[in-house]
BAFI-3210 file (N, C-alpha, C; in Angstrom, 3 decimals, decimal comma, padded with zeros to 6 digits):
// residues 107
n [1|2|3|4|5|6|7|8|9|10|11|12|13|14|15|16|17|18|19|20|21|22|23|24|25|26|27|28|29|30|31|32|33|34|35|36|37|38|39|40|41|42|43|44|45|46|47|48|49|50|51|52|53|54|55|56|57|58|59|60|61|62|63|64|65|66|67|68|69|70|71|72|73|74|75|76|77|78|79|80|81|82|83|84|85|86|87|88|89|90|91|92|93|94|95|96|97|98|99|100|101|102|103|104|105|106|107]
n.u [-025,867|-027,500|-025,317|-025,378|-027,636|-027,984|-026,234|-027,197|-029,515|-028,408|-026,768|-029,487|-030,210|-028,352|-028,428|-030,937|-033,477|-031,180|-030,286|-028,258|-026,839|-026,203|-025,114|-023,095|-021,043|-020,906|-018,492|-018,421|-020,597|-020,501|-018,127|-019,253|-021,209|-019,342|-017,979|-020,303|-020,740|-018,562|-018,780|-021,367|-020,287|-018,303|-019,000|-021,095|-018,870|-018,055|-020,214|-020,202|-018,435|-018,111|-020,214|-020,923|-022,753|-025,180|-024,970|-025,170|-027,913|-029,326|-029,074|-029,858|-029,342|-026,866|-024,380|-021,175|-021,035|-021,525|-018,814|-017,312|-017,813|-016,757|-014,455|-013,203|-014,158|-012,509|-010,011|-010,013|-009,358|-009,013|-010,212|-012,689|-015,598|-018,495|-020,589|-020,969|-021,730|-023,721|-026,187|-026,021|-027,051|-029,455|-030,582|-030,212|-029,914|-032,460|-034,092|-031,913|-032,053|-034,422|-034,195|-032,591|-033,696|-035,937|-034,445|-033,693|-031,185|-027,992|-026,545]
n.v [-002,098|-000,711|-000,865|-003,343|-004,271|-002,011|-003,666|-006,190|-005,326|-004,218|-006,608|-007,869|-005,941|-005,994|-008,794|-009,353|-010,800|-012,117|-015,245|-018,598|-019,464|-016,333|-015,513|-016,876|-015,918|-013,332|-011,310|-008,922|-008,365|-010,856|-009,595|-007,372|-008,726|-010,454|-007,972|-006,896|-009,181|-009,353|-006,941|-007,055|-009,466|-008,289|-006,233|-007,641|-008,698|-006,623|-006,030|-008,171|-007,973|-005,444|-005,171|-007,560|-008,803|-007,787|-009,533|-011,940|-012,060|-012,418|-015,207|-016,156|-015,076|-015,249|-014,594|-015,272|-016,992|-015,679|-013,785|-015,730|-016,194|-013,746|-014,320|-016,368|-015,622|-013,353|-014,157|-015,768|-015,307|-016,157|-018,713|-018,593|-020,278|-019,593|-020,524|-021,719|-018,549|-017,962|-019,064|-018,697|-016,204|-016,554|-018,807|-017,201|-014,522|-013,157|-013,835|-013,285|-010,537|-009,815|-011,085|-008,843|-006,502|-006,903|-006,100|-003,652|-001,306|-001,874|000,238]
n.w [003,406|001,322|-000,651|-001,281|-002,062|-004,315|-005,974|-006,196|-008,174|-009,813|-011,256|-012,135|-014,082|-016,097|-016,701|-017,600|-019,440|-020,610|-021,791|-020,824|-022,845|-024,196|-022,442|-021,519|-023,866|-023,651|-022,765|-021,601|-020,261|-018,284|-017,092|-015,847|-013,921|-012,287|-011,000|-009,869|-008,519|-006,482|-004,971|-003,808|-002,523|-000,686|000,666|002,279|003,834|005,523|006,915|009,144|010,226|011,128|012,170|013,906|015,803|014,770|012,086|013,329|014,284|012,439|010,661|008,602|006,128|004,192|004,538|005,048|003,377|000,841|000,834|000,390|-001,936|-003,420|-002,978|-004,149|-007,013|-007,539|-006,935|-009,123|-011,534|-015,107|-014,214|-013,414|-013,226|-015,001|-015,299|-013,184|-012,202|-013,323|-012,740|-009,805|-010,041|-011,284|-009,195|-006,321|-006,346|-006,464|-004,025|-001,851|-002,430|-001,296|001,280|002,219|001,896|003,635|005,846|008,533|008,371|010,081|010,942]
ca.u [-026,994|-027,714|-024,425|-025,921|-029,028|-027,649|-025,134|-028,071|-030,033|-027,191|-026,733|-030,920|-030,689|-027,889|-028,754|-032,333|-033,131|-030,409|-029,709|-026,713|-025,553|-025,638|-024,118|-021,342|-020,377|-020,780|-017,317|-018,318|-021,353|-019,883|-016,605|-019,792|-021,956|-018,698|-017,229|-021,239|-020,567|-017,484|-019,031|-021,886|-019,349|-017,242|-020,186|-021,272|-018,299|-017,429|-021,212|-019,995|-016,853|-018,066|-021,800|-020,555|-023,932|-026,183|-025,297|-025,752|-028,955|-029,863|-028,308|-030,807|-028,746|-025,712|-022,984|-019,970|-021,116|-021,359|-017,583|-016,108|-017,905|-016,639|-012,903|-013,063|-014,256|-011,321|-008,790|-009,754|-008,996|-009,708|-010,791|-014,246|-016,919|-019,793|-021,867|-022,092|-021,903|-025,371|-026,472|-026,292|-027,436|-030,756|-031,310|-030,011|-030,132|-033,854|-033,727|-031,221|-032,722|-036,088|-034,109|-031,435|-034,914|-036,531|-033,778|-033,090|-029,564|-027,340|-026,114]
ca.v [-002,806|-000,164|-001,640|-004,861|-003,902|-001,654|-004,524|-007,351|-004,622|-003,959|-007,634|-007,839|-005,179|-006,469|-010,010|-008,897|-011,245|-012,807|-016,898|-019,082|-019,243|-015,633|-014,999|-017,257|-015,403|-011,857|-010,975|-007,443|-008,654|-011,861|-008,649|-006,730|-009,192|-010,187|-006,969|-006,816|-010,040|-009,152|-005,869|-008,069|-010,477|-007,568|-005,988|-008,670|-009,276|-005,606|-006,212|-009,520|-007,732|-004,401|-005,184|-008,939|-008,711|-007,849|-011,020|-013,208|-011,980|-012,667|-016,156|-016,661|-014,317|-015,814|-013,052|-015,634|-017,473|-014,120|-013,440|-016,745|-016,073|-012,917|-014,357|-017,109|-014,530|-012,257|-014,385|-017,200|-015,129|-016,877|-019,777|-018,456|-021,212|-018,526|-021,607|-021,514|-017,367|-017,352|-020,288|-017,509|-015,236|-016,968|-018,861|-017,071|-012,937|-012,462|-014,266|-012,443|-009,169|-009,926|-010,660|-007,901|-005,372|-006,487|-006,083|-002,376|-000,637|-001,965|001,717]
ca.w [002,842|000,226|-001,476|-002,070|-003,031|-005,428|-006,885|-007,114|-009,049|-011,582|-012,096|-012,648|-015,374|-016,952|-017,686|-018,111|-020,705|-020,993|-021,574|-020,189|-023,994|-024,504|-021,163|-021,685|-025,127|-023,439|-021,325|-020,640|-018,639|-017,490|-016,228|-014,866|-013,148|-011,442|-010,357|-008,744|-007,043|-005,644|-004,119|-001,984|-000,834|000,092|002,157|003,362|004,800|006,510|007,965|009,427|010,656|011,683|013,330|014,273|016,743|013,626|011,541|013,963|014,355|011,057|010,220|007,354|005,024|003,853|004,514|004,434|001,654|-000,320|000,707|000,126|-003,198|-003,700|-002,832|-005,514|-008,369|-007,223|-007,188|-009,811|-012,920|-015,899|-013,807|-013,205|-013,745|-015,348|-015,547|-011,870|-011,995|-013,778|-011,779|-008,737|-010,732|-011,433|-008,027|-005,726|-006,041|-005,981|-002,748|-001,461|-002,405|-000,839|002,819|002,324|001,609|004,369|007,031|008,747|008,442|011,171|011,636]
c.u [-027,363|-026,712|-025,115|-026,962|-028,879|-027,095|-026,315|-029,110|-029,408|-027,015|-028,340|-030,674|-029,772|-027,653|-030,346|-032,426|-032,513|-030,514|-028,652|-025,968|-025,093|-025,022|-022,480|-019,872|-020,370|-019,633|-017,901|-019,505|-021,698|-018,749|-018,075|-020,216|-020,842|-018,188|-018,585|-021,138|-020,041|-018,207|-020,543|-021,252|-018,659|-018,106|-020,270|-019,775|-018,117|-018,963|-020,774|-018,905|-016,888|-019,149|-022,170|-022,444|-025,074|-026,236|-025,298|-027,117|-030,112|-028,954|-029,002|-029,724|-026,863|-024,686|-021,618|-020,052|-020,863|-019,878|-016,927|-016,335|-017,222|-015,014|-012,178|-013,392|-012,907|-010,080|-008,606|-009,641|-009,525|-010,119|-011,725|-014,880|-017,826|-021,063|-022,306|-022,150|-023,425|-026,438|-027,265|-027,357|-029,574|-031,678|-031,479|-030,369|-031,579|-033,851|-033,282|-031,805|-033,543|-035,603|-033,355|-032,811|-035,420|-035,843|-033,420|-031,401|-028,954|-026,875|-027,296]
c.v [-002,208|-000,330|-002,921|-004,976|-003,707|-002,784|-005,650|-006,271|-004,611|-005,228|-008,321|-007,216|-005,469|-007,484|-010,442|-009,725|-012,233|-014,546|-017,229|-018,776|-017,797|-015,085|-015,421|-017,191|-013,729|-011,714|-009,742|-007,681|-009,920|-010,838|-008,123|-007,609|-009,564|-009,668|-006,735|-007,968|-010,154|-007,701|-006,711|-009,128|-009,571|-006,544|-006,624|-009,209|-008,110|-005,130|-007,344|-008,665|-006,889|-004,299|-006,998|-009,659|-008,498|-008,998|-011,829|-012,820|-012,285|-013,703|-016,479|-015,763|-015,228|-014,751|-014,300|-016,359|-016,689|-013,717|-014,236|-016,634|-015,436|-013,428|-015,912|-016,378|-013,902|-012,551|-015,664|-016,331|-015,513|-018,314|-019,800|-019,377|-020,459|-019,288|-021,214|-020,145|-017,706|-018,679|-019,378|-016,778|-015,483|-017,870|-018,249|-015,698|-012,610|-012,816|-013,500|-010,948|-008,764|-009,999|-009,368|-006,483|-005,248|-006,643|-004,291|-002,513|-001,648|-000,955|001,737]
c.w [001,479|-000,661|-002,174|-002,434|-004,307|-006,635|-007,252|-007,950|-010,510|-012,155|-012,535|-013,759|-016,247|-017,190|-017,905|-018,701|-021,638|-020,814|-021,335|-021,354|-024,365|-023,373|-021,259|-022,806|-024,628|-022,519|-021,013|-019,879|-017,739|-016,582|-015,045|-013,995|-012,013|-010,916|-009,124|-007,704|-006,069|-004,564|-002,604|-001,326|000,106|001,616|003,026|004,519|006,081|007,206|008,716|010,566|011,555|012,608|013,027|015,095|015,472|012,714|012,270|014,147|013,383|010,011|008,749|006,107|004,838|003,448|004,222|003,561|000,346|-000,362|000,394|-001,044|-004,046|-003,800|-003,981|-006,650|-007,909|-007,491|-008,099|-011,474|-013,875|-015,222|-013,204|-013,862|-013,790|-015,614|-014,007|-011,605|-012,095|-013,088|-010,425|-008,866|-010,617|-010,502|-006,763|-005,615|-005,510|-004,516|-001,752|-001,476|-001,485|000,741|003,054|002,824|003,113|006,316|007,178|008,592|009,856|011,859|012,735]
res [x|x|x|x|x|x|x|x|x|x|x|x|x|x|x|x|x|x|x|x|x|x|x|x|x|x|x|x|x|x|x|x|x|x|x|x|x|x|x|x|x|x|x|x|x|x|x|x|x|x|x|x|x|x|x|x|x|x|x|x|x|x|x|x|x|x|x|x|x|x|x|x|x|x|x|x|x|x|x|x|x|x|x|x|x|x|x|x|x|x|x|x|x|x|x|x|x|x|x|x|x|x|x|x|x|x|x]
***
């Protein structure tokens, strides 16, 4: 959990600020924001995997959405749509944050 915290934090502070146009002229934090996306799909999934009994308990969080996410950034190369990255970015993380926060460890 403290993975994906961490990772929607890092992509908060680094598009701070930011607009779609200067997002979609920045590669190094269009590279970062997706190396952070890839790390909460990748959580999310080895919570899914490893405390199977904990996400079901908590269907409201979107753990395989976050990994199928994570497995289209990963393996779409230059065929990332960063329109819908910052799309994420701007409906979806806080969201996410706010249930991730207020769920205990599964350990």
């Amino acid at each position: 959990m403290g993975h994906i915290l961490q990772a929607i934090d890092n992509i908060l502070e680094y598009t701070a600020g930011a607009t779609l146009a200067g997002y979609l002229i920045d590669r190094k934090t269009q590279d970062a924001v997706v190396r952070n996306l890839e790390v909460i799909g990748e959580a999310s999934n080895n919570i899914v995997k490893h405390h199977p009994g904990y996400a079901a308990t908590h269907p409201e969080v979107p753990w395989r959405i976050a990994y199928e996410m994570r497995n289209a950034l990963s393996h779409g190369y230059f065929s990332v749509d960063h329109t819908i990255v910052w799309q994420t970015v701007q409906n979806d993380l806080q969201p996410l944050r706010t249930q991730i926060s207020n769920l205990s460890s599964p350990d």
